[in-house]
C-alpha positions as CSV (number, residue, x, y, z in Angstrom):
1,X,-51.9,-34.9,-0.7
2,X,-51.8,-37.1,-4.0
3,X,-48.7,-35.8,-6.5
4,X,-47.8,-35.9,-9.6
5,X,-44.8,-37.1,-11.6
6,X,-43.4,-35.2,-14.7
7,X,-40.6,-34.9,-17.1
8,X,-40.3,-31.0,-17.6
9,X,-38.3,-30.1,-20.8
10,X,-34.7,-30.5,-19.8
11,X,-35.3,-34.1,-18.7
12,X,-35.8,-33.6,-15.5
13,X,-37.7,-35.6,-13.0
14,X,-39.9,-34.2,-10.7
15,X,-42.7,-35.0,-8.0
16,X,-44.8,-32.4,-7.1
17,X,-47.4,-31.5,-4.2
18,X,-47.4,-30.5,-0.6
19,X,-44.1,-32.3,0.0
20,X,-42.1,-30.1,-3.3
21,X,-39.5,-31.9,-5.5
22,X,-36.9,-34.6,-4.5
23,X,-33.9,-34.9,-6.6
24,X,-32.3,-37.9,-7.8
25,X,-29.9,-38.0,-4.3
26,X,-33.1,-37.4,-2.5
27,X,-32.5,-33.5,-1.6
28,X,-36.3,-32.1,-0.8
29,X,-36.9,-28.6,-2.5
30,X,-40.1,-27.8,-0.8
31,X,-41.8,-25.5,-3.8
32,X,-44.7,-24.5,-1.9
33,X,-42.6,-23.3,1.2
34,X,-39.7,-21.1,-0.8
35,X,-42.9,-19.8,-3.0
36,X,-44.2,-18.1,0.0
37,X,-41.0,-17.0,1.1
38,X,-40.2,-15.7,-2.4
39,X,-43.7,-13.6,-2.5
40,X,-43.1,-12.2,1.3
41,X,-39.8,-11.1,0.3
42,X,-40.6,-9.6,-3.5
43,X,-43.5,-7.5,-1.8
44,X,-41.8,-6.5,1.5
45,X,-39.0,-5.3,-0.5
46,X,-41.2,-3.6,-3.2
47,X,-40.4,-5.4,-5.8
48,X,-43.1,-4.9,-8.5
49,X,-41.8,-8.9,-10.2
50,X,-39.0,-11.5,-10.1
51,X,-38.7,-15.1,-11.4
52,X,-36.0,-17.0,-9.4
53,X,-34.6,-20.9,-10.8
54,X,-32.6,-23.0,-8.4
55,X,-30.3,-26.0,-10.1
56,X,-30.0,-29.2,-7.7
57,X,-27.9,-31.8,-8.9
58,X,-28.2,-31.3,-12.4
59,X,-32.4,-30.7,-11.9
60,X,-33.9,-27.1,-12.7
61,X,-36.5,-25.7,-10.6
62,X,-38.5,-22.7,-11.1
63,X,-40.6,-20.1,-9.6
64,X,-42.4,-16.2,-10.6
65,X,-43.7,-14.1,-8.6
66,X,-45.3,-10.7,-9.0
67,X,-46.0,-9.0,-12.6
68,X,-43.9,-7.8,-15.5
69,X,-45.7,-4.5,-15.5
70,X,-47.2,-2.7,-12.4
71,X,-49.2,-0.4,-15.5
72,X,-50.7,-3.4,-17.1
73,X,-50.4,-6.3,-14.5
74,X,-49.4,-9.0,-16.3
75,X,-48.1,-11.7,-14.1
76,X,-44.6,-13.2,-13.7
77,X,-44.3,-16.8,-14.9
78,X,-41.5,-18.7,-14.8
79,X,-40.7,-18.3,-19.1
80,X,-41.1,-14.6,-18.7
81,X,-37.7,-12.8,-19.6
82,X,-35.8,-10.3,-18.1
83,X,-32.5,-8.0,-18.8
84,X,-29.6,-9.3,-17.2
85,X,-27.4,-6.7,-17.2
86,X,-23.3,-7.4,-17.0
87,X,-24.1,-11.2,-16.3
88,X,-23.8,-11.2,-20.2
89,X,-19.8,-11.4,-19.2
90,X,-19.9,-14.5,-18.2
91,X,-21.8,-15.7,-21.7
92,X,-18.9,-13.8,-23.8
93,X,-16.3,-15.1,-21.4
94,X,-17.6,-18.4,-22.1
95,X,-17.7,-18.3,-26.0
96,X,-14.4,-16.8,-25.7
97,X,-13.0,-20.2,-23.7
98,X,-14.8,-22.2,-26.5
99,X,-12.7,-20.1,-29.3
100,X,-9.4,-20.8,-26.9
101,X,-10.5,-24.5,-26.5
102,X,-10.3,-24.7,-30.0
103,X,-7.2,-23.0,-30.6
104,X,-8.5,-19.9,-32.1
105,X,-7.6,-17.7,-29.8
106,X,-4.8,-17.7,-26.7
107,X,-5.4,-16.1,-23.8
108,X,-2.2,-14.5,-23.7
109,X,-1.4,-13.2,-26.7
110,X,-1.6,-9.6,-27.3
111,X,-5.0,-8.3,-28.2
112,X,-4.2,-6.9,-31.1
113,X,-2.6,-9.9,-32.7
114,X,-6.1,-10.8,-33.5
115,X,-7.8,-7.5,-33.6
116,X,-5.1,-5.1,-35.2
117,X,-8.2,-2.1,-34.9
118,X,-7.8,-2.0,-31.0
119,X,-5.8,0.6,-29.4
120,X,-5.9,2.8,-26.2
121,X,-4.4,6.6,-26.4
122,X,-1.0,4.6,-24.5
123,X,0.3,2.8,-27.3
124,X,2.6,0.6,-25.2
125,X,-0.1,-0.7,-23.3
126,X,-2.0,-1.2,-26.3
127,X,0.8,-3.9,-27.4
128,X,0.7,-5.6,-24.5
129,X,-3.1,-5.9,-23.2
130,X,-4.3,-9.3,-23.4
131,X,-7.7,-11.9,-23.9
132,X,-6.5,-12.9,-20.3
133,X,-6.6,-9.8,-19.0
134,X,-9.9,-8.1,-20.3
135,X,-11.7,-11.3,-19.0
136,X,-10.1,-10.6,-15.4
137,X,-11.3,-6.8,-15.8
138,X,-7.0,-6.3,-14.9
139,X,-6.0,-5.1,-18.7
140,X,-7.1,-1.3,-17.4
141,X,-9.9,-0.3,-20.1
142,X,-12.5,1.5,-18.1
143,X,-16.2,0.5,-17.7
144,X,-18.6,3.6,-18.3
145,X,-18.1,3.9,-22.0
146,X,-21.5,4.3,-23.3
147,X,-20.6,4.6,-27.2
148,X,-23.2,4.3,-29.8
149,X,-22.6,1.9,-32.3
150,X,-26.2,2.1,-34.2
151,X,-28.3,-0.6,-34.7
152,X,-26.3,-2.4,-38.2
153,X,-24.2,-5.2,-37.5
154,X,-21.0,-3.3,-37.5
155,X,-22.1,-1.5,-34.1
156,X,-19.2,-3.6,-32.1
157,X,-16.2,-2.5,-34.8
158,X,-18.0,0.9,-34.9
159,X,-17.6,0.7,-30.8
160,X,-14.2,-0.4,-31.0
161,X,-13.0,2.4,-33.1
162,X,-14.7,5.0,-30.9
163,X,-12.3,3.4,-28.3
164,X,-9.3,4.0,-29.0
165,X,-9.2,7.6,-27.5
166,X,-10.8,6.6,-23.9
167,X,-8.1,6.6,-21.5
168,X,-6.6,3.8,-19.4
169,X,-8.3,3.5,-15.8
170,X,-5.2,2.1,-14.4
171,X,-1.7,0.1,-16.3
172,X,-2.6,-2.8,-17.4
173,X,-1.8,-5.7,-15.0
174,X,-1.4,-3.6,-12.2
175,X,-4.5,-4.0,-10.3
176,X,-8.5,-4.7,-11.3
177,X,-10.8,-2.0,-12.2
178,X,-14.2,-3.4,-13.5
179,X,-13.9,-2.8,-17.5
180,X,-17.2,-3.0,-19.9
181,X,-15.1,-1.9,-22.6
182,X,-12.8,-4.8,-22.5
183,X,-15.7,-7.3,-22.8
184,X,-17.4,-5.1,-26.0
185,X,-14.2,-5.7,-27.4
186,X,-14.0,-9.2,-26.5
187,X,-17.2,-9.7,-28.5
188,X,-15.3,-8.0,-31.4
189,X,-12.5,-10.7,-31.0
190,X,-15.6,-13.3,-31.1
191,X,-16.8,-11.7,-34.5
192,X,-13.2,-11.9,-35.8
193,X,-12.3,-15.2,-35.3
194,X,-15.7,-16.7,-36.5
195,X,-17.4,-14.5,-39.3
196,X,-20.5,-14.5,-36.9
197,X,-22.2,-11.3,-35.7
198,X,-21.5,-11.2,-31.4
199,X,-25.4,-12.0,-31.3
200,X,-25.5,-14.9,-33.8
201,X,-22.3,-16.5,-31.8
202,X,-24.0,-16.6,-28.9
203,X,-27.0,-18.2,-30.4
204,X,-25.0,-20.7,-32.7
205,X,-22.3,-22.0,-30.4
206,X,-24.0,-21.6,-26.8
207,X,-27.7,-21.1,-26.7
208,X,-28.7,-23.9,-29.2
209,X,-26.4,-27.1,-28.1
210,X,-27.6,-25.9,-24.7
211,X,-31.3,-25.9,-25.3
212,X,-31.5,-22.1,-24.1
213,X,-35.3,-21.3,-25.9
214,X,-36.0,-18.1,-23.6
215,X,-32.5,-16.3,-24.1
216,X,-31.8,-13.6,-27.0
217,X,-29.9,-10.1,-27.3
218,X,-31.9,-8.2,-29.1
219,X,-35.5,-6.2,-28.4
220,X,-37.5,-8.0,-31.6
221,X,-36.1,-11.4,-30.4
222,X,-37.6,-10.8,-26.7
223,X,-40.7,-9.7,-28.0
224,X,-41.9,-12.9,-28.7
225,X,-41.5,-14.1,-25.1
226,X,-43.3,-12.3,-22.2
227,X,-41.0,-9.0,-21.4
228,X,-40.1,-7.5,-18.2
229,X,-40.8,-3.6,-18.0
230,X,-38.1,-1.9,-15.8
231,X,-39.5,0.4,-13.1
232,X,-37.9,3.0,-11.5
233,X,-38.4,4.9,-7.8
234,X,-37.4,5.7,-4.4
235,X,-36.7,3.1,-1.6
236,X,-39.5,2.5,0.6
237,X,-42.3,2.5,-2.3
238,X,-43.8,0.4,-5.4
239,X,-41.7,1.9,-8.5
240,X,-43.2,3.0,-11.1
241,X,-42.5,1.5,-14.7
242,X,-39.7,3.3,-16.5
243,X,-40.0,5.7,-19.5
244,X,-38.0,3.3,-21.6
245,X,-37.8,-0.4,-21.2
246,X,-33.5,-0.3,-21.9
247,X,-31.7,2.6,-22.5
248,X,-28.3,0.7,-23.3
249,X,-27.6,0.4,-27.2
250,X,-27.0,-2.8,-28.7
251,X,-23.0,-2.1,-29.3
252,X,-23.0,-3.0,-24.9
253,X,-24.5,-6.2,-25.7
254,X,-21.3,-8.4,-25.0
255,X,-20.8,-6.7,-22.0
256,X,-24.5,-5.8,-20.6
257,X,-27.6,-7.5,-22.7
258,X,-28.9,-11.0,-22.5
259,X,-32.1,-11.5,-22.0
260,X,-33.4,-14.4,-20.1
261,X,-35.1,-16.3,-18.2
262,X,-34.2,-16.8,-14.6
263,X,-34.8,-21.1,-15.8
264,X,-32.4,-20.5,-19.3
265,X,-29.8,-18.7,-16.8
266,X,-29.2,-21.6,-14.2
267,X,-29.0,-24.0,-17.4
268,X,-26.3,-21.8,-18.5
269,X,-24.9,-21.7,-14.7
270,X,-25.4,-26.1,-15.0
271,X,-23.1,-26.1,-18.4
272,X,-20.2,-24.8,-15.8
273,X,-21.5,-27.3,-12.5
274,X,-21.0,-30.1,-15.5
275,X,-17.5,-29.7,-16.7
276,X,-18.7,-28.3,-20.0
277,X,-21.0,-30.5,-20.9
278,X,-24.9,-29.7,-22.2
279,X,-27.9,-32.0,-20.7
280,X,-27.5,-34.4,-23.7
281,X,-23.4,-35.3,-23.0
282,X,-22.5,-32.8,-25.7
283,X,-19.1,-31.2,-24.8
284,X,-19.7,-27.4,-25.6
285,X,-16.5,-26.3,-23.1
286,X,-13.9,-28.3,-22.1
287,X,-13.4,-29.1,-18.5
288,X,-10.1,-27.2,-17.8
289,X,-11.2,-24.4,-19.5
290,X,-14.7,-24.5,-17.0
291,X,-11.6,-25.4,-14.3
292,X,-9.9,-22.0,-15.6
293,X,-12.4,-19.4,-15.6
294,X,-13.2,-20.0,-11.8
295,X,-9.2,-20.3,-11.0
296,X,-8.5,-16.5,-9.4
297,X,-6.8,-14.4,-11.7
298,X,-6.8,-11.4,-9.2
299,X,-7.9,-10.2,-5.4
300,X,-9.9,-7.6,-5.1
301,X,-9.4,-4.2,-3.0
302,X,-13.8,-3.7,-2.7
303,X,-14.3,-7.0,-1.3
304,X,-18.1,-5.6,-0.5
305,X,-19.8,-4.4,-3.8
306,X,-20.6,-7.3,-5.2
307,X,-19.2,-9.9,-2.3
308,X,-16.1,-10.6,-4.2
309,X,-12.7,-12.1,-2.5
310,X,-11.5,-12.7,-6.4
311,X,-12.0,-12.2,-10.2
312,X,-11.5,-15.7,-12.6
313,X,-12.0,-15.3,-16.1
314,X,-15.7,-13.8,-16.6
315,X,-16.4,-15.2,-13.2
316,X,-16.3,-13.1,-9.9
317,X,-15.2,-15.7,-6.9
318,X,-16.5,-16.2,-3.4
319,X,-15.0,-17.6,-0.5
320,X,-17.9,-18.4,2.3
321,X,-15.7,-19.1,5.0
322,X,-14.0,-22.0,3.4
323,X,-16.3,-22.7,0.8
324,X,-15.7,-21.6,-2.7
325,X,-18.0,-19.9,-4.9
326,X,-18.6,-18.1,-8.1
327,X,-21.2,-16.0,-10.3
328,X,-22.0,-12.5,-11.2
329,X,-24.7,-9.2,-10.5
330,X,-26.5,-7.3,-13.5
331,X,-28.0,-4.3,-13.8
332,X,-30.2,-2.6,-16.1
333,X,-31.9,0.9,-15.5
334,X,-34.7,-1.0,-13.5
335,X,-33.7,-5.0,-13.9
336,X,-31.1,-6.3,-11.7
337,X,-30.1,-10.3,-11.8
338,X,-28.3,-12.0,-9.6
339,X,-26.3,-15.7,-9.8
340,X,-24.8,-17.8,-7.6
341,X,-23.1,-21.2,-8.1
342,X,-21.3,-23.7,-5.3
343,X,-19.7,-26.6,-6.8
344,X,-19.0,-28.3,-3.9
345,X,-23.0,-28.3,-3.4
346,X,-24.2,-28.8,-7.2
347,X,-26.3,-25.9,-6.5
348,X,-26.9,-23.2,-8.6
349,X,-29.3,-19.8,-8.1
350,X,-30.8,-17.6,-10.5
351,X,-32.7,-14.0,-9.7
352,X,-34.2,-11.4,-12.3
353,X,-36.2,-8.8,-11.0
354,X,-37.5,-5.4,-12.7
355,X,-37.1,-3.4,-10.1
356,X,-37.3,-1.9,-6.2
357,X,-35.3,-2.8,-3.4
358,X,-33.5,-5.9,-5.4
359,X,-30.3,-6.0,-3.9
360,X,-32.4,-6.5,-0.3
361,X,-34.5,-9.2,-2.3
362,X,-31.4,-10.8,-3.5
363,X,-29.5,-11.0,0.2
364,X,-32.3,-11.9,2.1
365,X,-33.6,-14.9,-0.5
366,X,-30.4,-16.1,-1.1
367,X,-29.3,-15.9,2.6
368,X,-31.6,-18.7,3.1
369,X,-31.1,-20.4,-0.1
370,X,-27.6,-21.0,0.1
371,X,-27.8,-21.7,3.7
372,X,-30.3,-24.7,3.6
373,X,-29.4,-26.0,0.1
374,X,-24.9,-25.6,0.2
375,X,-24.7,-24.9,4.1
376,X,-23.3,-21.7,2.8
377,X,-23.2,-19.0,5.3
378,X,-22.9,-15.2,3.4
379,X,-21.0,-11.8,5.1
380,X,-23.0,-9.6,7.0
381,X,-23.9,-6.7,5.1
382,X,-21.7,-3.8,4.2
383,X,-22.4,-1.1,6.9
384,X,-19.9,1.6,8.9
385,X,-17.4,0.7,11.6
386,X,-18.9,0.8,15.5
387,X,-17.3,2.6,17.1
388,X,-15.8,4.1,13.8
389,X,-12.1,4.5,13.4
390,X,-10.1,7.6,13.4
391,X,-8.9,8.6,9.7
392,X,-6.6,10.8,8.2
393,X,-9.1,12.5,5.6
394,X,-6.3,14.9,4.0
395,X,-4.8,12.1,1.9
396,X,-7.8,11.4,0.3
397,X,-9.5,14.7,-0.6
398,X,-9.5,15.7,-3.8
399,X,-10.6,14.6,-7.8
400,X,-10.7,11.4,-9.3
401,X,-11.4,11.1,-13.0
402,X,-12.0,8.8,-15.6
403,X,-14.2,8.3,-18.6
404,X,-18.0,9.0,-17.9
405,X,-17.3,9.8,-14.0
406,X,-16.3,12.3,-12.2
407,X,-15.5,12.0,-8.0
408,X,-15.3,14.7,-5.5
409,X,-13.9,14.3,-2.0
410,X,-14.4,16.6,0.4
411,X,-15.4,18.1,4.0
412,X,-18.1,19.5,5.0
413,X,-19.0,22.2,7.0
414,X,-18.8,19.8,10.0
415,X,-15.5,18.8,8.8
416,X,-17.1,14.7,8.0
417,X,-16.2,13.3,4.8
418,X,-18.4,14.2,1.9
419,X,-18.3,12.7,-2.2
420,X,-19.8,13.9,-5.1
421,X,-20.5,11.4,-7.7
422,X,-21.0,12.6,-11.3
423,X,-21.4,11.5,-14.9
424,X,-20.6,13.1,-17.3
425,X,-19.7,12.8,-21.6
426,X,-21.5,10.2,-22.8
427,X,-22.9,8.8,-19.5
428,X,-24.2,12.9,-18.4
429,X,-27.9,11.7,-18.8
430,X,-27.5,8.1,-17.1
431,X,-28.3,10.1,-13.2
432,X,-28.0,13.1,-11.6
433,X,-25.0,14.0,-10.0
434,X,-25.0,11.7,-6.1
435,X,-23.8,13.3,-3.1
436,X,-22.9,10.7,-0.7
437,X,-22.1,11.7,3.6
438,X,-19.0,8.7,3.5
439,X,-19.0,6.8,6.8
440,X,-15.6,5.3,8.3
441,X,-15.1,1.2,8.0
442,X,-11.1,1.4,8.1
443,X,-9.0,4.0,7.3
444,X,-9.1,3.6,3.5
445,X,-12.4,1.9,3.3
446,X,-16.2,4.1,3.6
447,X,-19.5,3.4,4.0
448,X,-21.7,5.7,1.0
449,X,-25.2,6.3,2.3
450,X,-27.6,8.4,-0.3
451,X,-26.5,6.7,-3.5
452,X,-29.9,5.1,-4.3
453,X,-31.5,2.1,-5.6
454,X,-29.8,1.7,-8.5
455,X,-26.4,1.8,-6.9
456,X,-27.1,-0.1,-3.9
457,X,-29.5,-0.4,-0.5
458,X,-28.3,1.0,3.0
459,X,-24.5,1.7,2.3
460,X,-22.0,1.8,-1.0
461,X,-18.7,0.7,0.0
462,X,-15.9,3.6,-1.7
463,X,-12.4,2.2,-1.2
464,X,-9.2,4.0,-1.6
465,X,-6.2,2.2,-3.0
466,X,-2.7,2.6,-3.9
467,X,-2.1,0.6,-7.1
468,X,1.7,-1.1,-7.9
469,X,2.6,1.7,-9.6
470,X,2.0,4.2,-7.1
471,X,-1.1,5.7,-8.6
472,X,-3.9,6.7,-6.5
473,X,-7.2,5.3,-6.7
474,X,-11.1,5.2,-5.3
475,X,-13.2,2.4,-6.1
476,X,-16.4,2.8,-6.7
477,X,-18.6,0.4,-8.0
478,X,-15.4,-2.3,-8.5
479,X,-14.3,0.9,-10.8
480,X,-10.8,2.1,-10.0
481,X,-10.7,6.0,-10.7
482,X,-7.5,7.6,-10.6
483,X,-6.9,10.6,-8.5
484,X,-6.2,13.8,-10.9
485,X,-6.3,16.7,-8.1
């Protein structure tokens, strides 16, 4: 098989044919053999399109598969753009490290020394909520806030206003509970310190010293690039493309909406395997800031929802038996992304899909990935105990509130553990209301089946916790909701 030689546009070297790509170290990425695996996988798991990009050693590599639209079939390629959903974190979280590297901002200083308009109905935990602690989702905001802030360019202080009367999740510092608010008003802090809208940050001091072409925040910027249509449906069967292509207004945006390419995302993912720096040896984030948001600011109680063992700053951490990991999930009404990075390896992945069975996509795919490329070896999925435990159910009956969501624990007829899970306010048209049949893991830790595709495949772990201060909780989601009845 003759190949062929090229420089793609990041520099990159590649040889290409029947025997795939070699890196500089001589690691083979065989391109035709994970394209086949990538297409059985996206159609077994009914996946209408996905583009996936896997960073070796500094060298980008990337593949589509599928279309962007099951109504008009247009085809996947490897610039098409996707949502990414809460991976957008880790792009605030990293502008916020380059405001700190600068000495514009301190991660421990109160919030409100920068951003006097912030407040929470507890005005003593308002003084002392930190930058440190919203990136490490422990300052106690909550997460399903979905607040309108209009389309202007005020929508973030219009959003942070709003805020003040959402209650607390949990006291700040005294355990995590996975907070979108905090990050919406972490992209406020961004607009403060530099003058710059949250979007045109992004784009001024990440996405151009980076190269990013294929990654924007807004609808009218994407539509310039070939779109991803989100498609909704029921496990088991092709989904059907969604009534709107993103529900999510742009106030989210810090916390939920990037849109990319699965390439622009594991050159954002190589800026952190590089110490900081961008492809041409410019120094966009300093190395112990890169060193800091992947240093464990926190365990985590739901060590299943997203494979967590810790949160950094922006970054959640793994731990695959001895070898450490980071990155982040996205969802999107439809779109779910996935990223993966092990240092030790110099291996970076990057998933976007736009719909189906995604999270079975993502752990079968990247099951192999990480195993052949990092010799990582990920957990078994989430699933009930065998033979299941014994548990105490009457501690945990009851109500658990907080803003958005309400959860219902109870028996049924039977006497088995039962939870109803409910939006409500703002977030009342997001689903209908989920009832779950919980299965036992441990005594404070339950295996949801029923919650559907756009909460998880097979089984939704629900842990119950008992924070520092006493308070009872049930995680859901990485969201700790406190127990009101």
């Amino acid at each position: 098989m003759n190949e062929t030689m090229n420089w793609n546009a990041d520099g990159d070297w590649k040889v290409q044919g029947e025997w795939g790509v070699r890196d500089s170290a001589g690691r083979r990425f065989d391109l035709a053999r994970w394209q086949r695996r990538f297409d059985e996988l996206r159609a077994a798991h009914h996946v209408p399109g996905a583009s996936l990009a896997v960073v070796i050693d500094g060298q980008v590599h990337e593949l589509a598969s599928g279309v962007l639209h099951r109504g008009t079939g247009v085809e996947v390629t490897p610039d098409s753009v996707f949502l990414s959903g809460s991976i957008a974190k880790v792009y605030t979280a990293t502008l916020i490290m380059r405001l700190v590297d600068e000495g514009r901002l301190d991660l421990d200083a109160p919030v409100v020394d920068t951003l006097p308009e912030f407040a929470t109905p507890d005005p003593e935990a308002t003084k002392t909520i930190t930058v440190r602690q919203l990136l490490s989702h422990t300052g106690g905001v909550t997460n399903d806030f979905n607040f309108d802030g209009g389309r202007g360019d005020d929508c973030l202080a219009r959003y942070v206003e709003a805020a003040r009367r959402v209650a607390l999740d949990c006291p700040p510092g005294t355990a995590i509970s996975y907070g979108g608010l905090g990050y919406i008003v972490l992209g406020r802090l961004i607009e403060k310190v530099t003058g710059l809208t949250w979007d045109q940050a992004l784009q001024e001091l990440l996405f151009a010293p980076l190269g990013l072409e294929r990654s924007v925040t807004l609808p009218e910027e994407a539509l310039r690039f070939r779109v991803a249509m989100s498609h909704l449906g029921e496990p088991g069967a092709d989904p059907d493309p969604a009534p709107s292509w993103d529900l999510m207004p742009r106030s989210v945006g810090p916390a939920a909406r990037v849109i990319v390419s699965a390439g622009d995302m594991a050159r954002f993912a190589r800026l952190h395997l590089a110490g900081g720096l961008a492809p041409d040896g410019t120094r966009v984030l300093s190395a112990d800031a890169v060193a800091a948001m992947q240093h464990r600011e926190v365990d985590v109680p739901d060590k299943w929802t997203v494979s967590a063992d810790g949160w950094g700053l922006g970054w959640t951490l793994y731990d695959w038996d001895g070898i450490a990991g980071y990155g982040h999930d996205g969802a999107a009404i439809g779109q779910y992304a996935y990223l993966r990075v092990v240092p030790q390896a110099n291996v970076a992945v990057a998933l976007m899909t736009n719909g189906g069975a995604a999270r079975l996509l993502y752990s079968d795919l990247f099951r192999d990935l990480l195993a052949e490329l990092a010799g990582v070896t990920m957990p078994a999925p989430f699933a009930p105990a065998d033979p299941a435990p014994a548990v105490d159910l009457a501690p945990l009956l009851g109500m658990y509130k907080r803003e958005g969501v309400v959860i219902t624990v109870s028996r049924k007829d039977d006497g088995s553990p039962h939870m109803r899970y409910e939006f409500v306010g703002d977030m009342k048209d997001m689903s209908p209301p989920l009832e779950m049949d919980l299965e036992p893991v441990t005594d404070k830790v339950f295996a949801a089946s029923g919650a559907g595709p756009s909460f998880s495949e097979d089984y939704m772990p629900v842990v119950f916790s008992t924070l520092a201060d006493g308070s009872e909780v049930c995680y859901v989601g990485m969201r700790a909701t406190p127990k009101t009845a």
